[in-house]
VEXZA-31928 format. One record per residue (C-alpha): residue number from 1; residue in one letter; chain; x, y, z. Coordinates in steps of 0.25 Angstrom, whole numbers. Layout:
BEGIN
ATOM   num   residuo   cadena    east   north      up
ATOM   NUM         A        A       X       Y       Z
...
//
This chain:
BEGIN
ATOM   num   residuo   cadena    east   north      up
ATOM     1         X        A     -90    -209      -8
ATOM     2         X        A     -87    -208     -23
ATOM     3         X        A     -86    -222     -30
ATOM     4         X        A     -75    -225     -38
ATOM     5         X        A     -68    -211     -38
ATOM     6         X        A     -80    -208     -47
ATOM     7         X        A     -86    -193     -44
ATOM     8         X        A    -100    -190     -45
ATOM     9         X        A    -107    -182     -57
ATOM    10         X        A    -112    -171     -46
ATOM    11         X        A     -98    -170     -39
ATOM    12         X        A     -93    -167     -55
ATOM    13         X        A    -101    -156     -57
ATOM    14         X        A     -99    -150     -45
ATOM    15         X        A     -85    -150     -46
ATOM    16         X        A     -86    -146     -62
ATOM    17         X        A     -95    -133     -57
ATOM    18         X        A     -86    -130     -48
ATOM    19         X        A     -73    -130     -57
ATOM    20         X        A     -81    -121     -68
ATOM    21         X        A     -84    -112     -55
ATOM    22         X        A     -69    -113     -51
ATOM    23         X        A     -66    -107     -66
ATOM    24         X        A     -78     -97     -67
ATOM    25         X        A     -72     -91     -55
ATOM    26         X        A     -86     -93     -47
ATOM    27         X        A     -87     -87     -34
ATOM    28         X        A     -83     -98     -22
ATOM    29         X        A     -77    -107     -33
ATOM    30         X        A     -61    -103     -30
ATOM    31         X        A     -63     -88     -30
ATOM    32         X        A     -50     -81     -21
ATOM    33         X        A     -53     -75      -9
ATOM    34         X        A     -50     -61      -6
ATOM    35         X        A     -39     -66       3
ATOM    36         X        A     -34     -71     -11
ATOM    37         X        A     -35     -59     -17
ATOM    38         X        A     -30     -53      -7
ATOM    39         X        A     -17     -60      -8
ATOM    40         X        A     -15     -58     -23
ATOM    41         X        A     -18     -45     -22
ATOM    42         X        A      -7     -42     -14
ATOM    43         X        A       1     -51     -23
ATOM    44         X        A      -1     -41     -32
ATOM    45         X        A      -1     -30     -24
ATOM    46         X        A      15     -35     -20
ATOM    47         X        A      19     -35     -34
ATOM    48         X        A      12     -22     -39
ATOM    49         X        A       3     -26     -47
ATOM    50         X        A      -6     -16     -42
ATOM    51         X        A     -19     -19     -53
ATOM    52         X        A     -18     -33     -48
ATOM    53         X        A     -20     -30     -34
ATOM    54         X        A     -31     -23     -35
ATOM    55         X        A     -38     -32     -43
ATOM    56         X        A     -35     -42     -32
ATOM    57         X        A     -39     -33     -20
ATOM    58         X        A     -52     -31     -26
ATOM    59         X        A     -53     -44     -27
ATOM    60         X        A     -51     -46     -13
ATOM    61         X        A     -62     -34      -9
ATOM    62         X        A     -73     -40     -18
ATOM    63         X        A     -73     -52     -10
ATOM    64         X        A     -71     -45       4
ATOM    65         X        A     -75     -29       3
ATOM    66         X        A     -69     -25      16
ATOM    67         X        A     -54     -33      15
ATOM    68         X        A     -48     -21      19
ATOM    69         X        A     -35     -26      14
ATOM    70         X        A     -40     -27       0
ATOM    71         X        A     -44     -14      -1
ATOM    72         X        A     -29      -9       7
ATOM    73         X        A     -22     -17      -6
ATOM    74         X        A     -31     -12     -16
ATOM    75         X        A     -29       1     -11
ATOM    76         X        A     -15       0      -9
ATOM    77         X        A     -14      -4     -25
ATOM    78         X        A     -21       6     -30
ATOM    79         X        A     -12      15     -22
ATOM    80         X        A       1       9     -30
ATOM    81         X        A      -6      12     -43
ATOM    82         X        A      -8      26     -39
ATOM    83         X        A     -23      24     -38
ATOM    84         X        A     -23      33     -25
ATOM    85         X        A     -39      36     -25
ATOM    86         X        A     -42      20     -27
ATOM    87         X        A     -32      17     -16
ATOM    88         X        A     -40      26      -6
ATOM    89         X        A     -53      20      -8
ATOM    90         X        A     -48       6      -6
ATOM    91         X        A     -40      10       5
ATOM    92         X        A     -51      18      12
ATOM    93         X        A     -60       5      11
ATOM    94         X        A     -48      -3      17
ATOM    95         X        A     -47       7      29
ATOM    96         X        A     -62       7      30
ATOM    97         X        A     -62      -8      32
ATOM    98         X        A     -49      -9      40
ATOM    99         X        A     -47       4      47
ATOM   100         X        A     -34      -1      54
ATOM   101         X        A     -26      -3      41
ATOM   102         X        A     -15       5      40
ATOM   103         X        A     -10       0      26
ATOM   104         X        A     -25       6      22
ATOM   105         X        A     -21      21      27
ATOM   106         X        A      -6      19      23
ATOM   107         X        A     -10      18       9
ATOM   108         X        A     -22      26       7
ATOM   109         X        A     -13      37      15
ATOM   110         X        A      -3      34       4
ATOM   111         X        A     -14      36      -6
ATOM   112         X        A     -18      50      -1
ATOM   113         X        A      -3      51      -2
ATOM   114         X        A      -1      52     -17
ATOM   115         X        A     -15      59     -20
ATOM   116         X        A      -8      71      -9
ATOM   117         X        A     -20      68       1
ATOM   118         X        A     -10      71      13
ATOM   119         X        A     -18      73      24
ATOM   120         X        A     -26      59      21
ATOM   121         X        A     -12      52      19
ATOM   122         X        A      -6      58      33
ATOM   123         X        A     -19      53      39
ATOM   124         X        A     -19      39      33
ATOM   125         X        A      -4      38      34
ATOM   126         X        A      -6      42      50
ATOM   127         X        A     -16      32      52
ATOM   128         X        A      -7      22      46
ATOM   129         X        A       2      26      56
ATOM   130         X        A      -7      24      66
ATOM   131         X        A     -11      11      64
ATOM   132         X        A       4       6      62
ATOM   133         X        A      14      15      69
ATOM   134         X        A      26      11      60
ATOM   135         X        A      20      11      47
ATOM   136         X        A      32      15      43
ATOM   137         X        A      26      19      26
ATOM   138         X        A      15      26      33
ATOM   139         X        A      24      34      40
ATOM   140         X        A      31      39      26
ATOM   141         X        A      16      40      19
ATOM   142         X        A      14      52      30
ATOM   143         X        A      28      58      30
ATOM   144         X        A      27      59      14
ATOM   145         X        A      12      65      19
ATOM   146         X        A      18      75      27
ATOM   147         X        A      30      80      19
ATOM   148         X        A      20      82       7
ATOM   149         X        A      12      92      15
ATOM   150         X        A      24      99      20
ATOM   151         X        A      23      92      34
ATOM   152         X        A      38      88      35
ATOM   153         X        A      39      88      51
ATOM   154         X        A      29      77      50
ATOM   155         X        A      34      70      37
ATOM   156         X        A      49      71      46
ATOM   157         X        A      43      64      57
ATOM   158         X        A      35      53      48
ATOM   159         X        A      46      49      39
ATOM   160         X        A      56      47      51
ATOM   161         X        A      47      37      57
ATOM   162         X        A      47      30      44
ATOM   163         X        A      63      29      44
ATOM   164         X        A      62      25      59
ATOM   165         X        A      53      14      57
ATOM   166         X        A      61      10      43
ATOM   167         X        A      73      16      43
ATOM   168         X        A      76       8      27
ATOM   169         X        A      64      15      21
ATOM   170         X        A      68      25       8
ATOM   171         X        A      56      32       8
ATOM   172         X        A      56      37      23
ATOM   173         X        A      70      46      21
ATOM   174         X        A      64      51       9
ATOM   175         X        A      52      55      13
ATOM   176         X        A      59      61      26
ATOM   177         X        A      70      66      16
ATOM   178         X        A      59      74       9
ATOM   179         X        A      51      79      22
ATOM   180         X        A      67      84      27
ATOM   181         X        A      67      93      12
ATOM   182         X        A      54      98      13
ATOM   183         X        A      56     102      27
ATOM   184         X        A      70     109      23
ATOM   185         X        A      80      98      32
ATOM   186         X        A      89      96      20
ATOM   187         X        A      98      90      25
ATOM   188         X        A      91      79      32
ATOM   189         X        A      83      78      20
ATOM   190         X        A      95      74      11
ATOM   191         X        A      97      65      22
ATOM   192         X        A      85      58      20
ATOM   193         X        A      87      56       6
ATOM   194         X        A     100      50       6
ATOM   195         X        A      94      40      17
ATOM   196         X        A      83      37       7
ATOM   197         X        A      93      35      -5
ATOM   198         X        A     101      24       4
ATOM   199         X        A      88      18       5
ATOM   200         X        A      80      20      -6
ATOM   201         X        A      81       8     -19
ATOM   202         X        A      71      19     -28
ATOM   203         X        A      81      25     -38
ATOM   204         X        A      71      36     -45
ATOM   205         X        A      69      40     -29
ATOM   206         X        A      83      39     -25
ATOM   207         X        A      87      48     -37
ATOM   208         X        A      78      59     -35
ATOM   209         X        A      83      58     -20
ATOM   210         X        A      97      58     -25
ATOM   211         X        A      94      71     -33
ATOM   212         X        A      85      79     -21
ATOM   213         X        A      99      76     -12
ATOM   214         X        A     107      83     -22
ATOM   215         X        A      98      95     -23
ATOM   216         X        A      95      97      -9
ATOM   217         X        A     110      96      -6
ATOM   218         X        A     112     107     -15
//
């Protein structure tokens, strides 16, 4: 036991190198965890700060190379930026990690969305599917799918299961809406739009809507 509240010279340095390793940001001296980075990632992720998530998720995989889920939200991020080849290469890894992920599939199929890689997109929004029968977006990812390669009976069918499962979603009467049009149901197309217009709080969507009513009712 220490005398007199006095602390030994050696316990001093210790605790001196130990502060300075604190501050030089040395490894196993306070350094987060990737569980910690993980959590500010998605911090970030919430907020779209998109850069900043990233930063954070690859934080997170530099200190554990198979967290599938770091590479799902770095992935995911790079999607909302419009870096659709990065978002399928981390997604990829994610899947190869964690082949049970549906939210890897559902956005690496949203990926292959907007570069038009249909046929990858149907098959990753299926799988999605698969592993969680009432993914209700995934269920809208496939029906766009379908309806941009002409495939309306199947987008039809995709897009009502959407509205079954969640009857207040916007997007699901619009996709439907446009699978009605292109397979020539006019009628139950404008249906569909005025459905999604009830819904919808997007005032740039809401008027093109508005003005496809007008012209197809003409």
């Amino acid at each position: 036991m220490y005398k007199g509240g006095t602390i030994p010279r050696r316990v001093k340095l210790i605790f001196f190198a130990a502060c300075i390793a604190l501050l030089l940001g040395v490894p196993g001296c306070g350094e987060a965890t990737a569980e910690e980075h993980m959590q500010q990632a998605d911090a970030y992720f919430q907020e779209g700060q998109w850069d900043e998530a990233i930063a954070e998720y690859t934080k997170a995989i530099e200190l554990d190379q198979e967290l599938a889920a770091a590479y799902v939200g770095r992935g995911t991020a790079y999607g909302n930026k419009g870096d659709y080849d990065e978002a399928i290469a981390d997604l990829t890894r994610a899947i190869g990690f964690d082949i049970m992920s549906e939210d890897a599939y559902y956005n690496r199929g949203v990926a292959y969305l907007h570069k038009m890689y249909y046929a990858e997109a149907i098959a990753d929004f299926t799988t999605a599917i698969e592993l969680s029968p009432e993914f209700v977006l995934a269920y809208c990812g496939r029906g766009s799918a379908y309806e941009r390669t002409w495939q309306y009976a199947e987008a039809l069918a995709d897009f009502t299961t959407a509205i079954e499962l969640a009857p207040e979603l916007a997007m699901a009467y619009l996709g439907r809406g446009q699978a009605h049009e292109g397979a020539g149901s006019i009628a139950e197309a404008i249906s569909d739009y005025e459905a999604f217009l009830t819904l919808s709080t997007n005032p740039d969507l809401n008027d093109w809507v508005s003005r496809r009513i007008e012209e197809l009712g003409e």
